[in-house]
N, C-alpha and C positions, 0 to 999 in steps of 0.2 A: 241499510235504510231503517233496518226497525229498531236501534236505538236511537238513529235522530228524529224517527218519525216517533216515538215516545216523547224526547224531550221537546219536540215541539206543538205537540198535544196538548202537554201539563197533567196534570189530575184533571180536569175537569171541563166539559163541552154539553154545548146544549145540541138537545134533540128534537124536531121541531116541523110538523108537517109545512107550517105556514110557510118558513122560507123555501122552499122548490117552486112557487109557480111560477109560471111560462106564459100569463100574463101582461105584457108590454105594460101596461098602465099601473103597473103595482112593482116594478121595476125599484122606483126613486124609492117607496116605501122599506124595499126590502133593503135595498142599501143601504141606510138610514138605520134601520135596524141590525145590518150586519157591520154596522161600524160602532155602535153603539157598545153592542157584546163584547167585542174588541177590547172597546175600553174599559169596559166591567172585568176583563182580565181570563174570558175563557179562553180554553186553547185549540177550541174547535167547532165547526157548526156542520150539523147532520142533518141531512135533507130528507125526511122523512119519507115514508112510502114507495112509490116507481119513479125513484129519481136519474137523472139523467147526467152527462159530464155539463151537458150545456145552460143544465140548472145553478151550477157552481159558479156561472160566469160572471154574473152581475155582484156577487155577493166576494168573489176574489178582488174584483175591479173595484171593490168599494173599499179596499181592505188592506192592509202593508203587512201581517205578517198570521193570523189566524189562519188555519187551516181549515179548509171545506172537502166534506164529503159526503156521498151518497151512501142513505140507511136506509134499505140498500136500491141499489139496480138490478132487476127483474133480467137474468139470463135470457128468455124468454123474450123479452120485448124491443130489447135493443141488441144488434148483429155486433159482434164482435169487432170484424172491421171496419164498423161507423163509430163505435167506442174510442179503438186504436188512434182513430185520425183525430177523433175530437180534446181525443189527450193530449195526443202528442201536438194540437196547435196550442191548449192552455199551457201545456210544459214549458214553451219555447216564449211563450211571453209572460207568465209568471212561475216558474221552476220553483218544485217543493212546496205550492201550497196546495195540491188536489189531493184528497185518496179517493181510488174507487172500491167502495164496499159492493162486493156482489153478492149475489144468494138468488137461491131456486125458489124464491116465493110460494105461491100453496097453488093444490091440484084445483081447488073450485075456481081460484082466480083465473086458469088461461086455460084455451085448450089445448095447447099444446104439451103439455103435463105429462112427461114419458121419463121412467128410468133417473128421476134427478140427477144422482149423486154418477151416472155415467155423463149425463149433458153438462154437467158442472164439468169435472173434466175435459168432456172436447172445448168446451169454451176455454178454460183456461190455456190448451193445448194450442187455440186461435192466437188467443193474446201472447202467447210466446212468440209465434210464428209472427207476427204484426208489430214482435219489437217489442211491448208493454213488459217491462223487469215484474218481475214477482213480487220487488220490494214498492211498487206503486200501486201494489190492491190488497183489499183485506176480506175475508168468507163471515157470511153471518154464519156461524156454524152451533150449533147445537147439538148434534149426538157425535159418540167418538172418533164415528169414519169421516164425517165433514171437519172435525178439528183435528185430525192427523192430517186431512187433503192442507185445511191451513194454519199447520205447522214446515208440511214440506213444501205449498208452492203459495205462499202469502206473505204478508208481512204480520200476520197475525189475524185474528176474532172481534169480529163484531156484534156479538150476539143479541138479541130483542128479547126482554120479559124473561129475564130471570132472574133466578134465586142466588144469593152467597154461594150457595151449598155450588149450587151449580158451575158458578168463577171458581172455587178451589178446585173441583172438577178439571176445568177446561183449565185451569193453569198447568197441573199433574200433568194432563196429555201435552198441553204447548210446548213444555218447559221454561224456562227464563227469560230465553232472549224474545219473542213476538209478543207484540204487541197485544196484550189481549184488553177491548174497552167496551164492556155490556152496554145497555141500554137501561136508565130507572126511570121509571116515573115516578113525580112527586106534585102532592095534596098537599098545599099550603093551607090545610086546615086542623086546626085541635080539637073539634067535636066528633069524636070515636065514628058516630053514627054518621054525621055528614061527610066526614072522610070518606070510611067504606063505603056508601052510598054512589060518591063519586067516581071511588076506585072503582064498584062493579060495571058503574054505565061503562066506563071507560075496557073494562076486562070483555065484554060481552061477546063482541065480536070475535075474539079470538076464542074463546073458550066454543066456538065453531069449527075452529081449525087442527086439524088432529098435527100436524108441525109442532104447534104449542101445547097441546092437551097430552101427545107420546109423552112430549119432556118431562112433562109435569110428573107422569105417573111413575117414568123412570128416575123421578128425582125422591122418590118416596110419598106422592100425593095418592090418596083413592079417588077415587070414583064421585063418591059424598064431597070430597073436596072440592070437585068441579061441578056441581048440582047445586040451583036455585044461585047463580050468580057466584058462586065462589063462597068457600068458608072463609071465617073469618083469618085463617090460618095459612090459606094459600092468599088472600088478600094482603096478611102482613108480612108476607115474603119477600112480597112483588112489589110494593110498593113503599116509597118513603114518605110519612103521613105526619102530622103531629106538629109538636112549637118546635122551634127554630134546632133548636138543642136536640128535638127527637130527629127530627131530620136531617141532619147533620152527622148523629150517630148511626143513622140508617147505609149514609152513603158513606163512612166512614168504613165500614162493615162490608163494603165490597172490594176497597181498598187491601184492607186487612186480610181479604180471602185470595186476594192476589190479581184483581182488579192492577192496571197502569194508570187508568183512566176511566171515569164513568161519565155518561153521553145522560141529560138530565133531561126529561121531556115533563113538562109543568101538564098537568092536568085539571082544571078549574069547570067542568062543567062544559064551557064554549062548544063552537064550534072549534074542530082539530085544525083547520087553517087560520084561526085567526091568529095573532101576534102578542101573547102576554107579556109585555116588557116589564112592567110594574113587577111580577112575578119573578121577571131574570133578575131585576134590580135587586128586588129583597133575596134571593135565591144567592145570587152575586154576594150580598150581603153578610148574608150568613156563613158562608164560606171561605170569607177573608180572614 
């Protein structure tokens, strides 16, 4: 599965808290906009946050051949075998267009926050027992024990907020064949200062989260890197910012570090749910 699920990826998928709600009334919306992307030629749509199999369903149903998946699914919040059942009924009526991205989310988020990288395991250990192939999920993984877990029972890496440095990294450990497709965000802006400005609102939150802040340090950031919103330096790592051309060679540059695929989430300021089309359009654009 993990070279067809490359080729049918593509290079490039957006990232996107707004499509996951669970909503009824935002339903038509979301399809609308998952048909759209479609035709702007991406090769996959990421359900941002604590997304669910049953989140993918409106946005398959609206869709002939794009691939939907969760970035990611909180181990934690959903039972294994209500995952199992909810796949295997989207498998049976549209086959090959789901992935489930899992990951252990962060200690503040849940109480139940014990021993990660062994509850990663039993879970995965479920999903075997439940039928779910290894080649139909993917680990957001981050340091080298979660991306050795998925190189040997995934189809590969989905990693959130990181660095090039970090994709050459995690390619080394994958090797070749898995799938590996980070996560960028990108500031469709060209004034240095309204960029980072943006980028930090958008950084803040995590820079809470010691998941994100280990990596960071172990990617060669200090301390001062991560104080008062981020240096300019850990800002230009993480983020693709600039005219069309800078951003382009941004995400060009995760490619090159041995990226498959990179999952593009537009950062403008908004609210994280709303739907920046205008953004995928130009984004779209640029890319062609």
């Amino acid at each position: 599965m993990s070279d067809s699920l490359k080729e049918t990826v593509g290079r490039y998928g957006i990232w996107s808290f707004g499509l996951r709600s669970e909503d009824p009334s935002r339903r038509g919306e979301l399809a609308e906009a998952a048909a759209e992307l479609e035709e702007l030629g991406y090769g996959a749509l990421w359900l941002g946050g604590s997304s669910a199999v049953r989140n993918a369903v409106p946005l398959v149903e609206a869709t002939s051949r794009i691939t939907v998946g969760t970035s990611i699914q909180s181990i934690w919040q959903y039972e294994a075998g209500d995952t199992a059942a909810e796949l295997a009924e989207l498998e049976a009526t549209h086959p090959g267009r789901f992935a489930l991205g899992l990951g252990v989310a962060h200690a503040g988020n849940t109480e139940q926050y014990r021993r990660p990288y062994s509850a990663l395991v039993t879970y995965l250990d479920a999903l075997d027992k439940a039928g779910v192939p290894a080649d139909r999920r993917l680990l957001a993984a981050l340091g080298p024990k979660n991306l050795d877990l998925a190189r040997e029972r995934s189809a590969g890496s989905i990693p959130y907020l990181v660095t090039r440095e970090h994709t050459a990294r995690s390619r080394e450990i994958l090797g070749e064949t898995p799938l590996l497709a980070p996560e960028l965000m990108v500031v469709l802006e060209t004034d240095p200062t309204r960029a980072r400005a943006l980028a930090r609102e958008a950084l803040a939150v995590y820079l809470g989260l010691p998941n994100y802040t280990n990596n960071f340090l172990r990617g060669g950031f200090t301390e001062d890197d991560l104080a008062d919103g981020g240096s300019d330096r850990l800002i230009d790592a993480l983020f693709a910012w600039g005219d069309d051309d800078a951003v382009r060679a941004t995400i060009d540059g995760f490619h090159e570090a041995g990226a498959d695929h990179v999952a593009l989430q537009i950062i403008d300021g908004r609210s994280r749910d709303t739907l920046p089309q205008e953004a995928w359009r130009r984004l779209a654009s640029l890319l062609a």
